[in-house]
Backbone bond lengths (Angstrom), bond angles and torsions (degrees), N, CA, C in turn:
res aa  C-N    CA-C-N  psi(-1)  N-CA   C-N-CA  omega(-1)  CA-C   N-CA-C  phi
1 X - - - 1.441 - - 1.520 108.99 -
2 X 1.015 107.31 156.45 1.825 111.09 -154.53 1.629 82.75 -104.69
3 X 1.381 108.96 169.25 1.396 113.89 176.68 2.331 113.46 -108.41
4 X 1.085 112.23 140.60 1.190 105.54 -158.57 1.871 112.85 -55.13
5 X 1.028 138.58 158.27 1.290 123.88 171.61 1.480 99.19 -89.60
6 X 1.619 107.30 177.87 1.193 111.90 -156.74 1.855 89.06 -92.63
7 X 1.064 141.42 -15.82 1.216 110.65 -174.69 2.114 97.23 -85.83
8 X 0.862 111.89 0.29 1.451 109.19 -155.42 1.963 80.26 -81.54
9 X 1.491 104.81 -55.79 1.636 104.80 167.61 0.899 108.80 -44.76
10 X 1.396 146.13 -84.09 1.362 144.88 -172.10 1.426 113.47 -31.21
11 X 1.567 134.49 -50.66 1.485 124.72 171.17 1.585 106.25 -70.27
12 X 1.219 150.05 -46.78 1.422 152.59 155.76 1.765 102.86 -31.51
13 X 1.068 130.65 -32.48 1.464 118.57 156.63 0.947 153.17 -94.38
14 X 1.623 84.13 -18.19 1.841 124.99 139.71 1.946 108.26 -26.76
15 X 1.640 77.43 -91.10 1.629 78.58 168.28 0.898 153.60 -63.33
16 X 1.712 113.64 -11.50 1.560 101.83 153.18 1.145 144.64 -112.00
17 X 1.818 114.30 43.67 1.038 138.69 176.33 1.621 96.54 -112.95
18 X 1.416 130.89 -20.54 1.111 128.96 173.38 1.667 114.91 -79.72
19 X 1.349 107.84 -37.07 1.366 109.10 178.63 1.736 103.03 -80.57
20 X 1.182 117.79 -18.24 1.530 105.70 176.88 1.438 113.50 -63.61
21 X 1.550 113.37 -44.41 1.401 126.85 -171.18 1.733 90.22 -62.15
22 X 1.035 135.47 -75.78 1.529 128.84 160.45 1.480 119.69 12.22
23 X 1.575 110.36 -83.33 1.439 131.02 -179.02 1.386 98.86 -53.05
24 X 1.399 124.84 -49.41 1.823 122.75 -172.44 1.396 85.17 -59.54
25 X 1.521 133.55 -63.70 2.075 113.07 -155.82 1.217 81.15 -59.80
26 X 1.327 128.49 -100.91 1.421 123.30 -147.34 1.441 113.14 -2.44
27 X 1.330 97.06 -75.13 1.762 116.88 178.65 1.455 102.79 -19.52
28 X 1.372 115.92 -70.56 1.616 121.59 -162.99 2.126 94.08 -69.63
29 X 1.164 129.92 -52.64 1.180 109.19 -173.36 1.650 110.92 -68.70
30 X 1.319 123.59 -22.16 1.675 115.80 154.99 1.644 117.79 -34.69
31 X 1.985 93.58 -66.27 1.361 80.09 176.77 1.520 156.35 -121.63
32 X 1.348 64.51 50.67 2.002 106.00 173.72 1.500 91.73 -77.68
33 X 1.734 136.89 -46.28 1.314 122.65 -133.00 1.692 66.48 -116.36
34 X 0.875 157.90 -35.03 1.443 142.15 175.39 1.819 107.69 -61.11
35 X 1.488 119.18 -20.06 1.591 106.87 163.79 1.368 116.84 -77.96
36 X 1.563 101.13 -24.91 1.744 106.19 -155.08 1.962 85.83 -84.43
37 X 0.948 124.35 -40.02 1.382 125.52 -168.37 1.365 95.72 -77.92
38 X 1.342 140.87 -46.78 1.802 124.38 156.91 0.889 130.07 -25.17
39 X 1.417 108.70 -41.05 1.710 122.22 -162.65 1.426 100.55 -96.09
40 X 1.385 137.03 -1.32 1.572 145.33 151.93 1.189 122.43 -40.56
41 X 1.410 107.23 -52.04 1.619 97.34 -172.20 1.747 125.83 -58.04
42 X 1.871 87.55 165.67 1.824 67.52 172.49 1.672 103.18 -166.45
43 X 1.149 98.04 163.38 1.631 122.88 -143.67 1.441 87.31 -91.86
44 X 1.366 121.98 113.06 1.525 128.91 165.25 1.828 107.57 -61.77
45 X 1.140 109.21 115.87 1.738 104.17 179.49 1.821 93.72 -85.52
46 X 1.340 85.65 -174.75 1.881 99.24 179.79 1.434 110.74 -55.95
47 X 1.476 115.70 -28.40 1.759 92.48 -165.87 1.498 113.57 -119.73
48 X 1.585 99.86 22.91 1.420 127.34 157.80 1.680 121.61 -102.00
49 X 1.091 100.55 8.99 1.408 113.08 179.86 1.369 141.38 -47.59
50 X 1.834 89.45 -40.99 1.684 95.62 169.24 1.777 99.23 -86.98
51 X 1.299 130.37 26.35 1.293 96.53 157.99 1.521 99.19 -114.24
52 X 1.204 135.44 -5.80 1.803 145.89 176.97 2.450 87.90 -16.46
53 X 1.083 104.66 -58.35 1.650 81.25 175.62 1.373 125.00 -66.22
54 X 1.313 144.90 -11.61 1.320 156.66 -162.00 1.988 70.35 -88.42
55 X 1.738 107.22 -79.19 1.312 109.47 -147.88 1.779 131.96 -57.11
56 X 1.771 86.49 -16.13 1.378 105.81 171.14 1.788 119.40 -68.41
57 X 1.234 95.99 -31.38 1.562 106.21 -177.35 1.390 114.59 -80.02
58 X 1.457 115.85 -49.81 1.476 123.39 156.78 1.585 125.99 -32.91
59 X 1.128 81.51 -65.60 1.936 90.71 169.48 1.385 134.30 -80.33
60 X 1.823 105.57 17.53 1.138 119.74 -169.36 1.685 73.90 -118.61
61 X 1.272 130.44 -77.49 1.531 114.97 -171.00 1.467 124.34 -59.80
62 X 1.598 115.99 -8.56 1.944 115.58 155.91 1.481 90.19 -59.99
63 X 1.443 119.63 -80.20 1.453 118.24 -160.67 1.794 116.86 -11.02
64 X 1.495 93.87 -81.95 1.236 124.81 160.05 1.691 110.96 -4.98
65 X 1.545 96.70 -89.58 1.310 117.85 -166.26 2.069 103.74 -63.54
66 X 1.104 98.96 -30.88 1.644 90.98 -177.89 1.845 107.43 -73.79
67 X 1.723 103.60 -21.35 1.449 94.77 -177.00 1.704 108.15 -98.62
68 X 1.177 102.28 15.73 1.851 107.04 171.11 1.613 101.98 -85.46
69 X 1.335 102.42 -31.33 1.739 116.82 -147.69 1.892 91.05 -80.97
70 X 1.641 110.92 -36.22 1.216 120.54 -169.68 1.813 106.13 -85.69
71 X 1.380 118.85 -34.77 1.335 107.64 128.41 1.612 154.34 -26.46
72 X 1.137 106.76 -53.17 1.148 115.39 169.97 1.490 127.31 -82.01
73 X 1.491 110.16 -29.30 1.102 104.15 153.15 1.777 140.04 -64.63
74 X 1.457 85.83 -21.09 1.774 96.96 -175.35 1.692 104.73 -66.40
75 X 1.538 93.24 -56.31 1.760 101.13 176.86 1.764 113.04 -56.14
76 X 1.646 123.68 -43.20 1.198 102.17 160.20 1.913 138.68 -53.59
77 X 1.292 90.55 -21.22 1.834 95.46 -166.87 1.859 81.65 -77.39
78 X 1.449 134.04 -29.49 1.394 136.62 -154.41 1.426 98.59 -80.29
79 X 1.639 123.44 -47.69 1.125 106.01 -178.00 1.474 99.69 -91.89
80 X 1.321 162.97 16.27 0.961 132.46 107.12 1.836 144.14 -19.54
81 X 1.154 74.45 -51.79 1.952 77.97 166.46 1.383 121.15 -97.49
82 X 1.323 131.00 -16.49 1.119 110.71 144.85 1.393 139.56 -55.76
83 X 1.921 109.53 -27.40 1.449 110.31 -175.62 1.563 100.27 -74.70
84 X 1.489 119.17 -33.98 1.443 114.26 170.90 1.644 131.46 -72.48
85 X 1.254 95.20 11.07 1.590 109.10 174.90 1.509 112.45 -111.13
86 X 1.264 89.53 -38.78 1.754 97.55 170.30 1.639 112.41 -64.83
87 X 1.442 113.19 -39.67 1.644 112.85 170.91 1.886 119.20 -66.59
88 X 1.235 95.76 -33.82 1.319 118.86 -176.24 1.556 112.62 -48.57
89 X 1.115 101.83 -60.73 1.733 142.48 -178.42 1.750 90.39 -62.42
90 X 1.256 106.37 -58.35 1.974 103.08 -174.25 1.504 109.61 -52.32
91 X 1.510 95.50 -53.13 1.861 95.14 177.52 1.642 138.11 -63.45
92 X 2.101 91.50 -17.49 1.158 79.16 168.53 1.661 129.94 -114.62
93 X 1.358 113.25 16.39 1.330 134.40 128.75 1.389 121.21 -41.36
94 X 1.089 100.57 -67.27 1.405 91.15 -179.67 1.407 117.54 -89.44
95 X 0.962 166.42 74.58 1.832 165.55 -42.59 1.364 79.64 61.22
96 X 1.420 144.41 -92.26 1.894 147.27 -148.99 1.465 79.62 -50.55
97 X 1.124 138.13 -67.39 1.402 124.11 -146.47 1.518 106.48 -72.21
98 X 1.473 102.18 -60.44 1.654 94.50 175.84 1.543 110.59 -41.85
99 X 1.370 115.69 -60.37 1.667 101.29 178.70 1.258 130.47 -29.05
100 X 1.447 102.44 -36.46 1.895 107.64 -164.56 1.449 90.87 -76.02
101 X 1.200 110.84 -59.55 1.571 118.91 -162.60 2.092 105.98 -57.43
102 X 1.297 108.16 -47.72 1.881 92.76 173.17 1.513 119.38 -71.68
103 X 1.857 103.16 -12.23 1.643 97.11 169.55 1.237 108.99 -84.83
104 X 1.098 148.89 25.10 1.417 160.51 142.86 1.581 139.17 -45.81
């Protein structure tokens, strides 16, 4: 197996600083729809009363669903920074290597 050239690294870190920026929007439109789904629930007044079980259940699956959404955003912002740690880590391997090799 051949070893990669250096521009082939350089676009491979390319891309995963591009797909990180990716995972961050997502991230923020996740948890955009985890506020908007917070802001769902709703307060049975007095002369909504006989439905208080309809509204309990409703506002038991917003709950729910807004804290999946706040989930999912956490794990997106995560692999975001891992893909920028993983690039991070490539460049500075390779900077150590180039160093060794022009102190030569």
């Amino acid at each position: 197996m051949t070893e990669p050239t250096p521009n082939v690294i350089e676009v491979a870190k390319d891309d995963m600083y591009r797909e990180a920026s990716l995972w961050d929007a997502q991230s923020a439109r996740i948890s955009d729809c985890a506020a908007q789904a917070g802001s769902l629930t709703i307060e049975p007044t007095l002369d909504l009363f006989i439905y208080s079980g309809f509204f309990s259940e409703y506002n038991e699956v917003t709950r729910v669903f807004a804290g999946l959404c706040r989930q999912g955003s956490q794990a997106s912002r995560e692999i975001a920074q891992t893909l920028r740690y993983v690039a991070d880590t490539y460049e500075e391997a390779d900077n150590g290597i180039r160093a060794q090799y022009n102190g030569l």
